[in-house]
C-alpha positions in Angstrom: 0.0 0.0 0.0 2.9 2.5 0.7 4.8 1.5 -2.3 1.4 2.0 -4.2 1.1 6.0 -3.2 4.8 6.5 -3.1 4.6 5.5 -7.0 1.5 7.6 -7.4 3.0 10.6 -5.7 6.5 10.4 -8.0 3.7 10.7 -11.2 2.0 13.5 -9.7 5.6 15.1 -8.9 6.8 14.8 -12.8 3.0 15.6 -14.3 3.6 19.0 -12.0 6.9 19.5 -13.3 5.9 18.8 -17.3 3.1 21.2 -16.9 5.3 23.7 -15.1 7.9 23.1 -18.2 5.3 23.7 -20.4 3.6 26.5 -18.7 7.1 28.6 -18.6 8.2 31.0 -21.3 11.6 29.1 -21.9 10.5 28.6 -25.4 9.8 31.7 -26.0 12.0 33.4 -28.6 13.5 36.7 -27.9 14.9 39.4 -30.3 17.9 42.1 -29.6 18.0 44.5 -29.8 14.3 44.5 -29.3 14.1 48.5 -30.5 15.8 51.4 -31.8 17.1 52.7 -35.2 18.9 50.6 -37.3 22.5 51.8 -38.2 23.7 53.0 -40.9 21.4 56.1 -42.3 19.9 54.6 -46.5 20.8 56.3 -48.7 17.3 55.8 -51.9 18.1 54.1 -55.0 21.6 53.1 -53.3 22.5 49.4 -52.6 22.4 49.1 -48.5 23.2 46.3 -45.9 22.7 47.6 -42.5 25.6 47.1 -39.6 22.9 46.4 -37.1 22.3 42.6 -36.8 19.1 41.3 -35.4 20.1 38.0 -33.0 17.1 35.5 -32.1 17.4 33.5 -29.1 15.8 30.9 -27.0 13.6 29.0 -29.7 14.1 25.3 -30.5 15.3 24.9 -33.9 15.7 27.0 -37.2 13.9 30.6 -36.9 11.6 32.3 -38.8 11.7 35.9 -39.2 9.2 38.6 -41.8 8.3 42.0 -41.5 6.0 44.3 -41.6 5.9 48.2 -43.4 9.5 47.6 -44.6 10.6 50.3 -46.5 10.3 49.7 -50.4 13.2 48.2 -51.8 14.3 46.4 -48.6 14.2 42.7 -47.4 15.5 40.7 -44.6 18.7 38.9 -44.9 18.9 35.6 -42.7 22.2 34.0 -41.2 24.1 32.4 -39.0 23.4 29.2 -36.4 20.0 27.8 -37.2 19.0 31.5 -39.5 19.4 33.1 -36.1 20.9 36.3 -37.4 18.9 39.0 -39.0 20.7 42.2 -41.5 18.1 44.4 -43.1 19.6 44.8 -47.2 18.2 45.6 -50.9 18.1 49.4 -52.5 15.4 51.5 -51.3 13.1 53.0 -53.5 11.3 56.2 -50.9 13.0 58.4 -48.6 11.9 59.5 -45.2 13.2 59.9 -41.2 13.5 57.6 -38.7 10.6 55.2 -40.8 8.9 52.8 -38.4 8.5 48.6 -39.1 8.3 45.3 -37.0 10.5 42.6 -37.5 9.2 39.3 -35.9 11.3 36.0 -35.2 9.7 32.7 -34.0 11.4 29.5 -32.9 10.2 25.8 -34.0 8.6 25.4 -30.9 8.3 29.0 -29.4 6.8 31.5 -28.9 7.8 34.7 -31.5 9.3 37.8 -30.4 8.4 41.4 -32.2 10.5 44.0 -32.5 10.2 48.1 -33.6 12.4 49.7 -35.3 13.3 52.7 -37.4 15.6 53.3 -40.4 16.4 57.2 -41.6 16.9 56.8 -45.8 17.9 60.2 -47.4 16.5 61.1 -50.7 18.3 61.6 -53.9 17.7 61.4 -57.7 18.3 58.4 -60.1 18.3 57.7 -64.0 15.4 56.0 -65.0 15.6 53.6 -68.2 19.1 53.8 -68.9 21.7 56.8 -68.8 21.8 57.5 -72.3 19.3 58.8 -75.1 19.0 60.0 -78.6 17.6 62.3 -80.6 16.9 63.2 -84.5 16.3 66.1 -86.5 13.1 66.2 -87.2 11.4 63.0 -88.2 12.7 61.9 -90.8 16.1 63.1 -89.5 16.8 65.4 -92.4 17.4 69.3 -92.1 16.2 71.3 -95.1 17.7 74.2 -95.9 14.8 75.5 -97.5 12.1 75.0 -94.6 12.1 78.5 -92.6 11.7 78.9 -89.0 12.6 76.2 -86.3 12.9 72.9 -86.7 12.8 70.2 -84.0 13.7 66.6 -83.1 12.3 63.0 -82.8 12.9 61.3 -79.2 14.5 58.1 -80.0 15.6 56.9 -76.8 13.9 58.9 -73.8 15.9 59.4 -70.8 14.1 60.3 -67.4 15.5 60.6 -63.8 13.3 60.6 -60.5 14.3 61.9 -57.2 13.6 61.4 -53.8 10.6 63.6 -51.9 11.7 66.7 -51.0 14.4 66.9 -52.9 15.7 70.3 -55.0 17.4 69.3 -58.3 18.9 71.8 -61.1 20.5 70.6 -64.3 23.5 71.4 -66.7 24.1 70.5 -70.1 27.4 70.6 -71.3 29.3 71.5 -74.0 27.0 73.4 -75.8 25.1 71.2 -78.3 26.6 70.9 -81.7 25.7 69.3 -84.6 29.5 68.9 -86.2 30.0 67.1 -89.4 33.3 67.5 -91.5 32.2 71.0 -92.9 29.3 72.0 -90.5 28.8 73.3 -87.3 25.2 73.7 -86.0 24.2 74.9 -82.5 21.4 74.0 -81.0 18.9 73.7 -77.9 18.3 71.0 -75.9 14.7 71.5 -74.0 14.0 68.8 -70.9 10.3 68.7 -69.6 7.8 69.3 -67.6 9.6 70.5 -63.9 12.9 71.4 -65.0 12.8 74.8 -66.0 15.4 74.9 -64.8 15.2 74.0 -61.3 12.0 72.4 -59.2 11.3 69.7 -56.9 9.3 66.6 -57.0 6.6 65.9 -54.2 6.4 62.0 -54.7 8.9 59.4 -55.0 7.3 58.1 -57.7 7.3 60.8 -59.8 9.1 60.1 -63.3 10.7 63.4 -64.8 11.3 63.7 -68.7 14.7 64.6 -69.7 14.6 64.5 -73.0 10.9 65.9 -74.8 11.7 68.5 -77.4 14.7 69.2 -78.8 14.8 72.6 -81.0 17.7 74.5 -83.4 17.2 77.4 -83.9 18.2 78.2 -87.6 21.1 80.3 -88.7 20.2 82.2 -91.4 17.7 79.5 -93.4 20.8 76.8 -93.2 21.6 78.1 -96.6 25.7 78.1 -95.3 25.4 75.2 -94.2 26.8 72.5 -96.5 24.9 68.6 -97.6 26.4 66.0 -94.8 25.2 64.2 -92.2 26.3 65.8 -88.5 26.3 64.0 -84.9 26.4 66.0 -81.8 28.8 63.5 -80.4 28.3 63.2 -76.1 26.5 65.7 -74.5 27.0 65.2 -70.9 23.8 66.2 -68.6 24.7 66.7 -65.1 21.5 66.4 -62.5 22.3 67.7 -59.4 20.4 67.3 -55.9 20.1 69.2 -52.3 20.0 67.3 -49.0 21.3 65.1 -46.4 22.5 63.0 -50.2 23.7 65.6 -52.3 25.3 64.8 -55.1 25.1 64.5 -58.8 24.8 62.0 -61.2 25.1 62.5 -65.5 23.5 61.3 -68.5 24.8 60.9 -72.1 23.0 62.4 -74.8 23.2 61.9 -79.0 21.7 64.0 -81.7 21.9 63.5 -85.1 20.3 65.3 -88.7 21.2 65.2 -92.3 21.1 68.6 -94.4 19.8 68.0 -97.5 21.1 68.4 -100.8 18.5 71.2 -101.8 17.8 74.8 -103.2 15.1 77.4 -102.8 13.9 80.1 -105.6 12.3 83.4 -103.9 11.1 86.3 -106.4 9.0 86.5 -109.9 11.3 87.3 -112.3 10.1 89.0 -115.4 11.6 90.7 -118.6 9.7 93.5 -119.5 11.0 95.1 -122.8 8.4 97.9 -122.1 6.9 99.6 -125.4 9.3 98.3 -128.4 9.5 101.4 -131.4 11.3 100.3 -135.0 12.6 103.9 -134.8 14.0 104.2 -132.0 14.9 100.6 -131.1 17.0 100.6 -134.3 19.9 99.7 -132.3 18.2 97.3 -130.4 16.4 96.9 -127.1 17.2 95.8 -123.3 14.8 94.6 -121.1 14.4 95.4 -117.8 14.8 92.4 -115.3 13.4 91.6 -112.0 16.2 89.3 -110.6 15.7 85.5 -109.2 17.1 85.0 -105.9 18.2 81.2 -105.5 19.8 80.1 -101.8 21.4 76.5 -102.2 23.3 74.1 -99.8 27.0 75.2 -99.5 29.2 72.8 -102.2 26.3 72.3 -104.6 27.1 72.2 -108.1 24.7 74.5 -109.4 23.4 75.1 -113.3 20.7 76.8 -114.7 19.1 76.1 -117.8 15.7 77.6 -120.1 13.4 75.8 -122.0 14.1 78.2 -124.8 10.5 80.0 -125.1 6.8 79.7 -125.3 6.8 77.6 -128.7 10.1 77.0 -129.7 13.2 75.1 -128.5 15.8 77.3 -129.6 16.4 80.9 -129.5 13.5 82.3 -127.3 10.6 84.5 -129.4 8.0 86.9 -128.1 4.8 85.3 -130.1 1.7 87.8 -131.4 -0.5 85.3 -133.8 2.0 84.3 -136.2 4.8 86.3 -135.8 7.6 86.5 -133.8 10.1 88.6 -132.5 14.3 86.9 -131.7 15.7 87.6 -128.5 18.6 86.9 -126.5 17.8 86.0 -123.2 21.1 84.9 -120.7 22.3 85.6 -117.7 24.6 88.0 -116.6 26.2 86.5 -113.1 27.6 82.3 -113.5 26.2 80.8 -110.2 29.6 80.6 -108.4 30.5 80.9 -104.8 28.8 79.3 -101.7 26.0 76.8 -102.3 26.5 77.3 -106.0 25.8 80.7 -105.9 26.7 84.4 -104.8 27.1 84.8 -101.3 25.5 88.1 -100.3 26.5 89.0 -97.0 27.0 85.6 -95.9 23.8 84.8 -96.0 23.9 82.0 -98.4 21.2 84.1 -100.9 22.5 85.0 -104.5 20.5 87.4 -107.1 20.5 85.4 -110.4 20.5 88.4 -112.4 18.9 87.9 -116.2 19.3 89.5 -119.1 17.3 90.0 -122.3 18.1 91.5 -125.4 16.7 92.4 -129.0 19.4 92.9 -131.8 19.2 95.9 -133.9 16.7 96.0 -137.0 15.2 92.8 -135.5 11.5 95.5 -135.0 11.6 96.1 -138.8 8.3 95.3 -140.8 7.0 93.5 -137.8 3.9 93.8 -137.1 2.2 96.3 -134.2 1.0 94.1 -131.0 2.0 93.2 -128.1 4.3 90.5 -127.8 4.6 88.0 -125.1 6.5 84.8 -123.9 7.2 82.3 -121.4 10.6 81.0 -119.9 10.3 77.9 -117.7 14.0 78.0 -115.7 15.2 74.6 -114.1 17.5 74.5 -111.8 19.9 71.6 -111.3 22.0 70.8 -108.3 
C-alpha cells in the first residue's frame, strides 16, 4: 500500500513538473536588440546592408523571421546558427526619417518575439531607363535648308530621372550642343520637360521626370551656309544635381543626329519687260528690264541653270503675237559661283540670279504692231 502512493506521488511530482515546463516561457523566442534605429542612415536608390544585426534567441530549432511596413526596396537577410541572425539589405526606393517597421522571429517550438524599429533613408535622384538617349532632326532626321523657322527633333531613346521627396534638383548641359560634321557646325537647344525649368522639386517618389521631350535648333540664317552631310552632336553630358542630407550629382549621355539635305530654294518672280518696243527708235536694239531670281542652295552644290528656250520654240527664245515673232537673247549676266553654288551676299547664303534679255538691232523692222509676249520655264539643277 505504501509503495502504491509513493509510486503515485513520483507521477503526480513529474506531471507537475511537465506542466510547469510547459507553462514557462523558456520557449519563447526573444529578439535584440528588441528596439531602436537601425545603423547605418539609407541612402534611396543606393544598394544598403545595415551594420545592425538582429540576434534571435531561445527557440528550438531554425527561426523564422518577416516584417512588416518595410521600407520599399528592402528585405531581410537571414544568417548564421539555425538563420538566427537577422541584417536588413536591398536598395530603397522612398526616402523619409526615422521610418517605423516590425520585425518578428519565431522559434520551431516558441513563442515569437516582435521588434520596432526605425531606419532614416535620405533622398536623392536616379536615371530612369538607362543613362543615355538619342535624338533626331526632325522626323525623318533630315534638315532642309529650304524650310524656314525652327525645326525640332524626334525622341529616340527617352531618358528620365526621378528623385527622392523633398528633394531640390537643377540641371546642366554641357558643351554646348553641336551638330558637327566634317564641314558644319550647327548649335542647337536641348529643351527637358515638364519641372525642369530649370530648377523644381518633385513631391512623390514616384514621380518620373522627362529629360529629354523637345529638342529645338534654332536656324542660322535659313541653313543656306550650311553644307549637304550628315552631323552628330557627339556626347552631351547632362549633369543632374540634388540638395540634402545625399547631395550629389549623377550624368547622362546624350546623341543627336540630322542630315542637311542636298537642296535649293527660288524666292522672287522674275520677269523681262521690254516695255513699249518702237522700229525707230529701237534701231539699235532693245534691253529689257529684269526683276532678278534669288536662288539660296546648300553650300558645295554644283549648281546650273538652264531655259526651256521660249513659249513655242526650243531654240532661240521668241515673243509670239498670232504668227509672228520677235528673236531675242535671253542669258544671264552672273555664272552661279560661290557658296552653295551661288553668290554669297552678306553671308547669308542668298545669290540674285540676275537675267538679261536683249533684241538685236533692225530685228523691230516690218514687224507687225501688238504686243508680244512669252514664257521662260527656268530649271535649276543641283
Amino acid at each position: 500500500m505504501k509503495r502504491r502512493s509513493l509510486k503515485t506521488g513520483y507521477r503526480i511530482l513529474i506531471f507537475s513538473l511537465l506542466l510547469a515546463g510547459l507553462a514557462s516561457p523558456v520557449h519563447a523566442a526573444s529578439i535584440t536588440p528588441a528596439s531602436g534605429a537601425i545603423s547605418p542612415v539609407a541612402n534611396q536608390f543606393q544598394p544598403y546592408t545595415s551594420t545592425t544585426t538582429l540576434q534571435g534567441a531561445l527557440g528550438i530549432g531554425n527561426y523564422t523571421w518577416s516584417s512588416a511596413n518595410l521600407p520599399a526596396g528592402l528585405t531581410l537577410s537571414i544568417s548564421g546558427l539555425f538563420n538566427s541572425i537577422c541584417t536588413i539589405t536591398g536598395t530603397p526606393t522612398v526616402s523619409g526619417t526615422n521610418l517605423p517597421f516590425k520585425v518578428t522571429v519565431t522559434g520551431g517550438l516558441g513563442i515569437p518575439a516582435t521588434g520596432n524599429y526605425t531606419l532614416t533613408i535620405n533622398p536623392r535622384c536616379r536615371i530612369s531607363g538607362g543613362n543615355t538617349g538619342s535624338i533626331l532632326f526632325d522626323s525623318s532626321g533630315n534638315i532642309d535648308p529650304t524650310v524656314l523657322g525652327q525645326i525640332t527633333n524626334s525622341v529616340i531613346q527617352q531618358v528620365t530621372f526621378q528623385c527622392g521627396q523633398g528633394t531640390t534638383y537643377s540641371y546642366t548641359v554641357t558643351p554646348t550642343p553641336r551638330l558637327t560634321g566634317a564641314k558644319n557646325t550647327i548649335p542647337f537647344t536641348l529643351s527637358a520637360g515638364a519641372g525642369l525649368a530649370p530648377i523644381g522639386s518633385n513631391t512623390s517618389d514616384a514621380t518620373l521626370i522627362p529629360l529629354l521631350t523637345t529638342t529645338t535648333k534654332i536656324l542660322q540664317a535659313d541653313y543656306q551656309n550650311a553644307y549637304a552631310e550628315t552631323d552628330s552632336s557627339g556626347n552631351i553630358t547632362v549633369t543632374i544635381s540634388w540638395t540634402g542630407a545625399a547631395a550629389s550629382s549623377m550624368t547622362a549621355t546624350v546623341t543627336a543626329s540630322g542630315t542637311v539635305i542636298n537642296a535649293c530654294s527660288v524666292t522672287g518672280s522674275p520677269a523681262l519687260n521690254f516695255n513699249t518696243l518702237d522700229a525707230v527708235t529701237n534701231a539699235l536694239g532693245a534691253t529689257a528690264i529684269v526683276t532678278p531670281l534669288v536662288i539660296k542652295c546648300t553650300m558645295g552644290d554644283a549648281v546650273t541653270v538652264t531655259s526651256n528656250g521660249g513659249l513655242n520654240y526650243s531654240g532661240t527664245p521668241r515673243l509670239k503675237l498670232g504668227t509672228n515673232y520677235i528673236n531675242y537673247i535671253f542669258g544671264f549676266t552672273s555664272p552661279l559661283l560661290g557658296k552653295g553654288g551661288i553668290i554669297d551676299i552678306g553671308g547669308s547664303g542668298a545669290g540674285n540670279l540676275a537675267m538679261n534679255a536683249t533684241i538685236p538691232a533692225r530685228a523691230l523692222d516690218n514687224a507687225p504692231a501688238g504686243t508680244y509676249t512669252d514664257t521662260i520655264t527656268l530649271t535649276i539643277t543641283y
